[in-house]
C-alpha positions in Angstrom: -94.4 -27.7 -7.0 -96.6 -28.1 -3.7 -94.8 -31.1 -1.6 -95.6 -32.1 1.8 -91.9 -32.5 2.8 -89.7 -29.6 2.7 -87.3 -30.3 -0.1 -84.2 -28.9 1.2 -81.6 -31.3 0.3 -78.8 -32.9 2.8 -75.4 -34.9 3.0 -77.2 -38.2 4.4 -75.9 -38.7 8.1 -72.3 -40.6 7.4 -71.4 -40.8 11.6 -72.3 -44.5 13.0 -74.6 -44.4 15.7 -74.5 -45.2 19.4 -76.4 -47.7 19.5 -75.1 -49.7 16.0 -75.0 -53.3 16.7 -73.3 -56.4 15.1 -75.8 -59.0 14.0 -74.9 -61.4 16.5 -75.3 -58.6 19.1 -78.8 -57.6 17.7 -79.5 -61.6 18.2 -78.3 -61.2 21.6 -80.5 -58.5 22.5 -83.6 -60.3 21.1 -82.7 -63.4 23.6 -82.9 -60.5 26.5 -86.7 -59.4 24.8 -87.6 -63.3 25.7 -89.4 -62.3 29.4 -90.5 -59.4 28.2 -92.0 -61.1 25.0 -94.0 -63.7 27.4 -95.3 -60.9 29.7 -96.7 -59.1 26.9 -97.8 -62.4 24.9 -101.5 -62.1 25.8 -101.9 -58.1 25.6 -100.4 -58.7 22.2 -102.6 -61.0 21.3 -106.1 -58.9 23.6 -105.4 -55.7 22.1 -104.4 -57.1 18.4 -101.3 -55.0 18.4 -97.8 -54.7 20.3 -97.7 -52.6 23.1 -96.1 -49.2 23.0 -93.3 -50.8 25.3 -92.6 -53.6 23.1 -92.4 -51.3 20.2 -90.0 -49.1 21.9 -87.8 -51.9 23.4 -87.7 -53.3 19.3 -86.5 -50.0 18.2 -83.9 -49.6 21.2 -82.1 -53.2 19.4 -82.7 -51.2 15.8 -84.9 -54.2 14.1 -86.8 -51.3 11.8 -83.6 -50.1 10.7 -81.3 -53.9 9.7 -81.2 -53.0 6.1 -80.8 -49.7 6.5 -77.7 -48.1 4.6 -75.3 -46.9 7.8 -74.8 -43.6 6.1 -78.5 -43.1 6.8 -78.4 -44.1 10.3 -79.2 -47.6 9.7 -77.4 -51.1 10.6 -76.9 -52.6 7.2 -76.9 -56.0 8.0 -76.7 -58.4 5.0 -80.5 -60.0 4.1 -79.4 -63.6 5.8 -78.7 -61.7 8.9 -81.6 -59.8 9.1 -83.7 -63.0 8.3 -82.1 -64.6 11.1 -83.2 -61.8 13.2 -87.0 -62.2 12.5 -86.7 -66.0 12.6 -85.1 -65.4 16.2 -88.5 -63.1 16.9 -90.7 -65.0 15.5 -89.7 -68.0 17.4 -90.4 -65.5 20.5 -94.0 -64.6 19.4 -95.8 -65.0 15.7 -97.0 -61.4 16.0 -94.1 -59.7 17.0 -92.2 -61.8 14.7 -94.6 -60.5 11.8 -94.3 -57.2 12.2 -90.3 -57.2 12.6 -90.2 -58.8 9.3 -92.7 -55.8 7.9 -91.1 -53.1 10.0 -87.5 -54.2 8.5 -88.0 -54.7 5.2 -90.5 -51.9 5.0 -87.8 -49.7 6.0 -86.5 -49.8 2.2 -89.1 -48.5 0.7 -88.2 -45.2 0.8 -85.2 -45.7 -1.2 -87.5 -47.0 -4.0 -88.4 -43.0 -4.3 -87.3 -39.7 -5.1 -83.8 -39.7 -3.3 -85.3 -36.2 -2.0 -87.8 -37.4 0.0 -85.9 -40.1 1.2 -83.7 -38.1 2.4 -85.9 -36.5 4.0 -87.5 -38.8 6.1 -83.6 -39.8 7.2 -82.3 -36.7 8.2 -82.3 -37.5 11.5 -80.6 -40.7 11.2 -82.8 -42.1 13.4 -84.8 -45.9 12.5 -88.5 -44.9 10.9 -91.4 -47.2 11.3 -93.1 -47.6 7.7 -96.3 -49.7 7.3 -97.6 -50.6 3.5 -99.8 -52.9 2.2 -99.1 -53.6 -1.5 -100.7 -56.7 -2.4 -103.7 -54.7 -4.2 -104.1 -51.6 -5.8 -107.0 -50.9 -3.8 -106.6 -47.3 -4.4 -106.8 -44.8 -7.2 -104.8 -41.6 -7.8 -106.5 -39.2 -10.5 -103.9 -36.9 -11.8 -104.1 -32.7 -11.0 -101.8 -30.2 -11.0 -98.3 -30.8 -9.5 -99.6 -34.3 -8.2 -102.1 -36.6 -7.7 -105.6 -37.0 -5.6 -105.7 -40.3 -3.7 -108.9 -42.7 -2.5 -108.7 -46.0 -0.9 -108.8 -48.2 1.3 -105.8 -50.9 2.1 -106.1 -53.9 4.1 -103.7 -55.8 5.9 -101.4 -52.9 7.0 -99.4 -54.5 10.0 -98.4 -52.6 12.5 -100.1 -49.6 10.9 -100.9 -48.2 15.0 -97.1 -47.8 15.7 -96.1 -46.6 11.7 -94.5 -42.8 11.1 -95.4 -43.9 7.7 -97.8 -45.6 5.5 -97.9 -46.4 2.2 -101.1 -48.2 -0.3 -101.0 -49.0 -4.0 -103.1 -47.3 -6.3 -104.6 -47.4 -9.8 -103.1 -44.5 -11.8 -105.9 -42.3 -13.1 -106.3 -39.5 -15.7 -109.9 -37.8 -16.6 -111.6 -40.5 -14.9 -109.8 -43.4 -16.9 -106.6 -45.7 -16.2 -103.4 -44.6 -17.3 -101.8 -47.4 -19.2 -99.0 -49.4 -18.1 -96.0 -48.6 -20.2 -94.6 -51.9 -19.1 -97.0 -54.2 -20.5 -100.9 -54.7 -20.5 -103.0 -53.3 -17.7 -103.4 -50.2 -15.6 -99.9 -48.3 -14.2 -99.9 -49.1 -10.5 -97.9 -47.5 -8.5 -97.8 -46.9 -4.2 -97.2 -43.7 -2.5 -95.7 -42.7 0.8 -97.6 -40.5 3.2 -96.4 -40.0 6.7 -99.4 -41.6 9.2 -101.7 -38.4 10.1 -102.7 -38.4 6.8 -104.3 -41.7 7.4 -107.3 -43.4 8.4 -107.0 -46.7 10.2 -110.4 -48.6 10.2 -110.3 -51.1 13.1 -110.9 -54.4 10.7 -108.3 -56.8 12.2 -110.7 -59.5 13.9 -108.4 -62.2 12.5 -107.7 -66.2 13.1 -104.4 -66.2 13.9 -101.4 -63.5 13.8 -103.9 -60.9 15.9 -101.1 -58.9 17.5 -100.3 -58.0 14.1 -102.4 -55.0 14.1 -103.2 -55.8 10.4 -106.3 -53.3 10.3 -107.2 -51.5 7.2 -105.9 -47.8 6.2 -107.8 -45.3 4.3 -107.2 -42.3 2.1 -110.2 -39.9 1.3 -109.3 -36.9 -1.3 -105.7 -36.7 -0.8 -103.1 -34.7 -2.6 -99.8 -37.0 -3.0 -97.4 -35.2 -4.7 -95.4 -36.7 -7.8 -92.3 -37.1 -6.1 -94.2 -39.9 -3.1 -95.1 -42.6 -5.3 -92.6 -45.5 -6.3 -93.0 -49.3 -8.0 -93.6 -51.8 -5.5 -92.0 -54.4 -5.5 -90.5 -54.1 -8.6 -89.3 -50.6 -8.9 -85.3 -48.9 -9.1 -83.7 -47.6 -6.2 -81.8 -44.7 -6.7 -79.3 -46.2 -4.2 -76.5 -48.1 -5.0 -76.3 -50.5 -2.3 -76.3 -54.3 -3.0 -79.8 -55.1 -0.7 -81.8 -52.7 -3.7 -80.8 -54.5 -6.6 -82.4 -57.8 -4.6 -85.5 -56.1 -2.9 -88.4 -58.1 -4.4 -86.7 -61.4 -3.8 -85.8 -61.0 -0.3 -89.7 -59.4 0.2 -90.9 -63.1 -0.7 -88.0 -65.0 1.3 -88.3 -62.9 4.6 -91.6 -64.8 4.9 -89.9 -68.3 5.0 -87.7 -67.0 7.6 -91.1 -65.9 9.7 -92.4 -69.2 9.3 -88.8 -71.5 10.3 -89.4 -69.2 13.8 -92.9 -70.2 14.4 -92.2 -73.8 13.9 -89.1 -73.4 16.0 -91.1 -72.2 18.9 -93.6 -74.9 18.4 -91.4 -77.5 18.8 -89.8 -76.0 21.5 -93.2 -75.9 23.2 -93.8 -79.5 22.9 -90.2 -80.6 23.7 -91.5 -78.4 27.0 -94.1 -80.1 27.3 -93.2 -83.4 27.4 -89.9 -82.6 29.4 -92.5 -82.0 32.2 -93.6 -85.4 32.4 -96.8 -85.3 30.4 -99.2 -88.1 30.1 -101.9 -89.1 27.5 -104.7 -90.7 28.5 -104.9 -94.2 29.1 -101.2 -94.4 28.7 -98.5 -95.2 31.7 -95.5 -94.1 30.0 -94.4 -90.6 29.8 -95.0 -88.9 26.3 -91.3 -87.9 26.2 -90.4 -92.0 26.7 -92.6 -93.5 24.1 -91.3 -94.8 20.7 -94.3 -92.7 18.7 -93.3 -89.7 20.3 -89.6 -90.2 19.3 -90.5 -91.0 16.2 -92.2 -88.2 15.6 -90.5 -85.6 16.7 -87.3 -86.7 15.0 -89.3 -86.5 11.4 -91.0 -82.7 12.3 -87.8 -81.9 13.5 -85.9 -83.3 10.1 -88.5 -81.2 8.2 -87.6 -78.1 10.2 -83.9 -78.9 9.4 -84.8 -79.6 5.4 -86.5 -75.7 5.5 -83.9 -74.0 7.4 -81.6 -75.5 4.9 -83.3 -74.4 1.9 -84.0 -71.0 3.0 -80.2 -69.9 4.0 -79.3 -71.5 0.9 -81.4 -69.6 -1.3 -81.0 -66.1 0.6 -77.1 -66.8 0.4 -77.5 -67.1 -2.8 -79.8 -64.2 -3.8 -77.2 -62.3 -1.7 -74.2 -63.2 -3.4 -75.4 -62.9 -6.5 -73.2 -60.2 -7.8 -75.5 -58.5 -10.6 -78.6 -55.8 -9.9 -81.5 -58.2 -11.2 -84.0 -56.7 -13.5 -87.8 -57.8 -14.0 -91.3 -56.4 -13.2 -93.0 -60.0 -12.9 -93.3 -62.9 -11.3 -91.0 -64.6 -13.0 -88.0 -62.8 -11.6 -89.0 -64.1 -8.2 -90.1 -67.4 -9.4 -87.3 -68.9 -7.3 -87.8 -67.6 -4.5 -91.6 -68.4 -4.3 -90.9 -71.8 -4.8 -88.4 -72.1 -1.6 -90.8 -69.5 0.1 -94.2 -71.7 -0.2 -92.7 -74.8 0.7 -90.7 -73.8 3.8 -94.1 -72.1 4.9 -95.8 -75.1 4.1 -93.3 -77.4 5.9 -93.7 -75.2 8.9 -97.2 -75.8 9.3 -97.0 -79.6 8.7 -94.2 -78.6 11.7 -96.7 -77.3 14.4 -99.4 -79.2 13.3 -97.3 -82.5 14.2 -96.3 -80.5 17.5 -100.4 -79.7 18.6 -101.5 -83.0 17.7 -98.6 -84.4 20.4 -99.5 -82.1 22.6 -103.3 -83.4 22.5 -106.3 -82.3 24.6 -103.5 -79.6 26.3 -103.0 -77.8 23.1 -106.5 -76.7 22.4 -106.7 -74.0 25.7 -106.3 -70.8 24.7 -103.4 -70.6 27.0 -101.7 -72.8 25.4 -99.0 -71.2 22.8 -99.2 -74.3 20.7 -102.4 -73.3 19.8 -101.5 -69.9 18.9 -98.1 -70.9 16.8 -100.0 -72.9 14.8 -103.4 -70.6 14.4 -100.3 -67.8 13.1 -98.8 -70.3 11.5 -102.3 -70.6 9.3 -102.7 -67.3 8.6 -99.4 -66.7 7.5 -99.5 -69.2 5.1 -102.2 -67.5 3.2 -100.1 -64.2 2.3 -100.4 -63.6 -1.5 -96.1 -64.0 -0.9 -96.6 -67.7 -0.1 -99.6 -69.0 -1.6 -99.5 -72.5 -3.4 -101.1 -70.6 -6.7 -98.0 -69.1 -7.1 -96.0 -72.4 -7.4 -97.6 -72.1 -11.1 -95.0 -69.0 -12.3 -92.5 -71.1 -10.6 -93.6 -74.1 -12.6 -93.0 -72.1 -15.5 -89.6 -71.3 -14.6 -88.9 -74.7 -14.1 -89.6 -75.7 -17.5 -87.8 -73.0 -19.1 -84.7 -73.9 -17.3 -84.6 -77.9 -18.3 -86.2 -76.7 -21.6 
């Protein structure tokens, strides 16, 4: 069968790495990316991507490879360890926040294939960078011999400049027609895995907020993807044994809360900042940082902060305890986690809201990061992951449990 990965199989690397870290010391070495971070905050946000530097400085502390399995060269931390590695970024910059949650999680996805090419693409036991965007199938594979030929074009593919490998959803095709789901109604959908020189990027990301993100669109013209580089995504079985692949759709939708709680952190860190330095609003004698209002309010956006950090570690430490593999190809297995996930997003954007409208006429500059955390904040918010129409399945759920 024609392949584009040599198929020669391989003990996965068992030997821990030089560079392995303990959370708390990948944590550490994100505080020491802070002046980095701020040099590079408005390249990140001019040339709507992270710089090659900051790219290699976030592989150097292993962020693409926290949920890797060690005997593949990765760190293994547990989910609410990772998550409290992207918070910790994201609180840094919304962008490079962003693609840290991608990047990490991303980094699963091969494990959702054909332990071959998996294998494969670890051999080196080195950390990969992986780009996808599979919130549409807006692609189509038509089956031919030994494979499949694929068209598309995929938007929203973060960080797809800096990715070894990306990967798009597609309609399944045969003669021209879609190939039935055999899980239910509809088409089969599945994603493949290319490595990035077989893709197009199409510079589309002219965006709101998140603009660092490099979100642009990818593109497939004609090309063969063998059988063995398409998986189920989210949904699908790893081949892997290892606790974090028996959880993988639930802690896709959670990892965004955990993007969000850093934003807001950062916001009201800017605004405690800001009023530290003796700011005053017009037509007032009194500090901001002495008046009643002000105390007020930040003690209630900082109690909503709290009530979603709270709710987030409690329902990853719960997803990650859970002892069993969960099963399910829709919503509803994830219903739960949606919930949490669209409120603590939502919270967070009440969060910096409250912190720009303290901040007043200073906030609106575009040199202001208040403006920016809540501009990312925004567009966040709108991810398919995190969207209030999705509090509907978890509606659902909620019946059937005090039914």
């Amino acid at each position: 069968m024609t392949t584009l990965l040599d198929k020669q199989r391989f003990a996965p690397n068992t030997a821990r790495r030089s560079d392995d870290a303990t959370a708390d010391q990948v944590l550490s070495r994100i505080d020491a990316l802070a002046p980095m971070i701020a040099r590079l905050a408005p390249e990140i946000e001019q040339a709507r991507q992270l710089p090659a530097e900051l790219v290699s400085a976030l592989r150097s502390i292993r962020i693409y490879g926290m949920l890797v399995p060690r005997r593949y060269g990765g760190l293994e931390l547990d989910a609410p360890s990772a998550f409290r590695a992207v918070t910790a970024l994201a609180r840094l910059d919304g962008s490079v926040g962003w693609n840290a949650m991608i990047g990490s999680v991303a980094g699963l996805i091969p494990f959702l294939m054909n332990q071959a090419v998996c294998d494969e693409i670890f051999k080196d036991g080195k950390d990969h960078i992986i780009a996808a965007s599979g919130s549409q199938p807006a692609g189509t594979a038509e089956r031919v011999r030994g494979g499949w030929r694929v068209t598309g074009s995929w938007a929203f593919a973060s960080g797809c400049q800096n990715a070894e490998w990306i990967a798009g959803t597609c309609v399944m095709m045969e003669a021209g027609t879609p190939i039935d789901a055999s899980e239910g109604p509809g088409p089969m959908i599945r994603a493949c895995l290319l490595p990035a020189e077989h893709w197009q990027i199409r510079d589309t990301w002219q965006a709101f907020g998140l603009r660092g993100t490099g979100s642009h669109h990818v593109a497939l013209t004609d090309v063969f993807v063998p059988d063995e580089n398409f998986f189920e995504f989210p949904f699908g079985t790893s081949f892997a044994p290892d606790p974090v692949f028996g959880k993988f759709p639930e802690i896709v939708v959670l990892v965004h809360g955990a993007l969000a709680l850093g934003i807001a952190e950062g916001a009201i860190m800017d605004l405690i900042e800001l009023a530290g330095a003796g700011t005053k609003q017009l037509f007032m004698t009194t500090p901001l940082v002495e008046t009643e209002r002000f105390k007020e309010g930040l003690a209630r956006l900082d109690a909503e902060l709290m009530a979603a950090r709270a709710l987030l570690e409690q329902q990853i430490t719960r997803v990650w305890q859970t002892p069993e593999r969960r099963t399910g190809k829709d919503l509803a297995r994830v219903a739960d986690q949606m919930q949490a996930a669209i409120w603590i997003t939502a919270a967070c954007v009440r969060v910096a809201e409250g912190c720009f409208e303290f901040a007043g006429s200073r906030a609106v500059y575009e040199s202001s990061s208040l403006q920016r955390r809540l501009r990312d904040l925004r567009v966040a918010a709108q991810h398919a992951a995190v969207h209030p129409r999705h509090y509907a399945a978890a509606g659902a759920a909620v019946l059937a449990r005090r039914s």
